[in-house]
N, C-alpha and C positions, 0 to 999 in steps of 0.2 A: 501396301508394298513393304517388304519388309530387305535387311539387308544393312550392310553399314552408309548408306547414303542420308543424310536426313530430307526429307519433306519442306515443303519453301515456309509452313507454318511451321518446322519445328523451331522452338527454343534456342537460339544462339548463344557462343559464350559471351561473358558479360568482357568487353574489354576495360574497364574500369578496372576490373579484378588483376590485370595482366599487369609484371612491374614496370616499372618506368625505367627507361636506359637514359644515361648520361655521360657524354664524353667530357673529359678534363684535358685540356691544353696545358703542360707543364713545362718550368725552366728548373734545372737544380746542379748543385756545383756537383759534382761529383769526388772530389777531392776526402770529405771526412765519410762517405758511404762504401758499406761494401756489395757494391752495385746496385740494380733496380729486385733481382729476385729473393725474397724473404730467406735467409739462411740464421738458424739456431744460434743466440746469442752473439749476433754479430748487427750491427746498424745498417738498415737499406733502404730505401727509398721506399718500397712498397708499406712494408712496417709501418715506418713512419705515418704514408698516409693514409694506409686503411685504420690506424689506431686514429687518426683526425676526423676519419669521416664517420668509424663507430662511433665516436665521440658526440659528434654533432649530429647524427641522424639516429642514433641510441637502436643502432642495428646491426649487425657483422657486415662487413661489408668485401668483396673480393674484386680487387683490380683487373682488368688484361691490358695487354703496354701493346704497344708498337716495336720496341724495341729494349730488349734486356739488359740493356748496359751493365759492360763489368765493373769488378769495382777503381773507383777512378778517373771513371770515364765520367764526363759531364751532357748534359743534355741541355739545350736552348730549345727545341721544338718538339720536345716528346708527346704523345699522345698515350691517353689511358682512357677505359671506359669500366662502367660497372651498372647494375641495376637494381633499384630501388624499390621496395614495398609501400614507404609509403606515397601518396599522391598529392600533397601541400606543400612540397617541396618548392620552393624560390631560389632558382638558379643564381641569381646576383648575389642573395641573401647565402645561399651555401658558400661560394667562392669568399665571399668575405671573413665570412664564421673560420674557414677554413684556413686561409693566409695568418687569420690572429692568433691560430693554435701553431701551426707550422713554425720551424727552425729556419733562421735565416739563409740558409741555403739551398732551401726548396720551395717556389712559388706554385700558386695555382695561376693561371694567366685568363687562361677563359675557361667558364663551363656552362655547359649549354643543355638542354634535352636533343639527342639523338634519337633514330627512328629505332623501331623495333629490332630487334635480331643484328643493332651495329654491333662490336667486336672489334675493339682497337687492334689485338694481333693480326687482322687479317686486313692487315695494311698493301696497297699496291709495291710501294714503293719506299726506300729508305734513303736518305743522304747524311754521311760522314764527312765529318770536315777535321780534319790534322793540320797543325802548325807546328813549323819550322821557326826555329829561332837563329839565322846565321849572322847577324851583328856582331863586330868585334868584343862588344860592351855586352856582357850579361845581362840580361831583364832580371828587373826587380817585378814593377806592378803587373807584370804578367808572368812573371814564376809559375803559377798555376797549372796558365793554359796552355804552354807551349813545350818543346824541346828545343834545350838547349844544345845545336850539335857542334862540338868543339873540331877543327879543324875546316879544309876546305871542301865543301862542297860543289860537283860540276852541276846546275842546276839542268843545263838540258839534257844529261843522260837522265836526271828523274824522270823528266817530260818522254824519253824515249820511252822508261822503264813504265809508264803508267798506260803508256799506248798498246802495251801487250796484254791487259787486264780485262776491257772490253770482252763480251762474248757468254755465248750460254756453252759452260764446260765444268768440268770437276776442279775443286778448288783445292782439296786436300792436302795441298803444299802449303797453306797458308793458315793451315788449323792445327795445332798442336791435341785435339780433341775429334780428329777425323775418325775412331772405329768409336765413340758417342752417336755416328750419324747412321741412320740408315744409308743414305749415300748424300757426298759432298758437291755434286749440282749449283752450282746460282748461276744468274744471267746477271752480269754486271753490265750495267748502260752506260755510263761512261764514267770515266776515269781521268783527273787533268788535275797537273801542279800552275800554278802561277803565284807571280810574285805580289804581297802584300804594298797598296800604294808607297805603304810609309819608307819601303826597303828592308824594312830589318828581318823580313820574316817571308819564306815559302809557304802556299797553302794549298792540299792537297783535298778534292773533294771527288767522295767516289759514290755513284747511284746504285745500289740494285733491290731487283726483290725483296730478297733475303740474305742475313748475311752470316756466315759460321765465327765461333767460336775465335777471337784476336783476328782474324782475317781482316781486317784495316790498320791492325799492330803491324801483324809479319811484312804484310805488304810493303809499308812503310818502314821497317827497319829493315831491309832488304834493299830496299830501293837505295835509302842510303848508303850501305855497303858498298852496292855499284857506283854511287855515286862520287864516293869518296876512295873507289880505287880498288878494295879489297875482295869485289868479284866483279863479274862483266855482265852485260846486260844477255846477252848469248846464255850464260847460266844460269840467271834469272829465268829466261825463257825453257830453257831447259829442266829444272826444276819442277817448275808451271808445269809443266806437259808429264812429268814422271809421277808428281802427285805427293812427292817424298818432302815432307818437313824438315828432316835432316840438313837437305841440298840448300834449303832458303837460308836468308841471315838473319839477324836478331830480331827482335820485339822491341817495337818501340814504347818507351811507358806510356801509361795511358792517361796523363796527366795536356796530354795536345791534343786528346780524343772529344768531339762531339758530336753529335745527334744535329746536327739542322734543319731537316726536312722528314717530314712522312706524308706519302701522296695516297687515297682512295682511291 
């Protein structure tokens, strides 16, 4: 027989030969990076950890994330993966080697052997979580991670503004980088503000796919616009629908941005 099929006696490839894939569970502040993607002379997250793991595995090594975080943005559940040549690798043993080179504002949390052909990017699912700082009293120990939004906020127009977010449609109104995209599409699953037990803080968490360019920024510095008076939720809506950046209102900094979730 001949032809590209092989025979039940032919030769098989050796998988032993094949590299080894490993996902990394990450937390890192995001505050001194400028973001997760490698950019020339500038500190990133990626940098950082590929030069830890060339380090410790004495081989180049290339990330894929879950999520690109800008610069500023922090991450508590991020996902990474990459794959390895050699096969004596000790997963406990790497994570440890790994946390002792790293900068205190980036852990490894878990890392495990993944199956063949995993690929952190091709994540189901993403969750963002934003905080609101409305306390009379300024945060100090949480300066970081929140905004701080000076005057009054109506908290349930946000809850209105957030219910319009839902739905698989063009986002393009919420990405300052929409002709970057072949086209601006996500399916947002949901969207919801509520208040932090303690009081002093709103938190906003939104689900989707995928997600563009500050599109969890505009949204959210939008939201408060409306909420604070200086547009209506009607415009919000309408904005939405025209796809125009222009129409939305500010960016909110990205110092209240995090990563908390990525689903398979």
């Amino acid at each position: 027989m001949t032809g590209g099929r092989q025979g039940v006696g032919a030769e098989q490839p050796d998988q032993s030969l094949r590299p080894a894939t490993y996902r990394l569970d990450l937390a890192y502040e995001g505050t001194r990076f400028h973001g997760w993607a490698r950019q020339p002379g500038l500190r990133t997250v990626q940098e950082v950890l590929e030069e830890a793991l060339a380090t410790v595995l004495r081989e180049p090594v290339r990330l894929s994330v879950a999520g690109r975080t800008d610069a500023g943005v922090h991450a508590w559940a991020q996902v990474a993966s990459f794959t390895c040549g050699r096969r004596d690798v000790r997963p406990d043993l790497l994570r440890h080697s790994l946390n002792a080179l790293l900068p205190p504002d980036v852990a490894v949390r878990e890392l495990a052997p993944a199956p063949p052909g995993f690929v952190a990017r091709e994540a189901r699912s993403r969750t963002y979580r934003y905080r609101l700082w409305l306390a009379p009293v300024k945060p100090v120990a949480e300066r970081a991670y929140v905004w701080n939004v000076r005057g009054a906020v109506d908290t349930r127009i946000l809850g209105e503004v957030a219910a319009l977010l839902p739905g698989h449609r063009d986002f393009a109104a919420l990405t300052p980088s929409a002709h970057l995209y072949h086209n601006c599409v996500r399916e947002v699953r949901a969207a919801a503000w509520s208040p932090d037990p303690g009081g002093e803080e709103w938190v906003f968490e939104i689900t989707a796919g995928s997600f563009l360019h500050n599109m969890v920024r505009v949204a959210v510095g939008s939201a408060v616009d409306v909420a604070q008076g200086r547009a209506t939720a009607e415009e919000f809506a309408a904005a939405l629908s025209d796809g125009e950046r222009r129409r939305m209102g500010q960016t909110a900094p990205a110092r209240g941005l995090a990563l908390v979730a990525v689903e398979y």
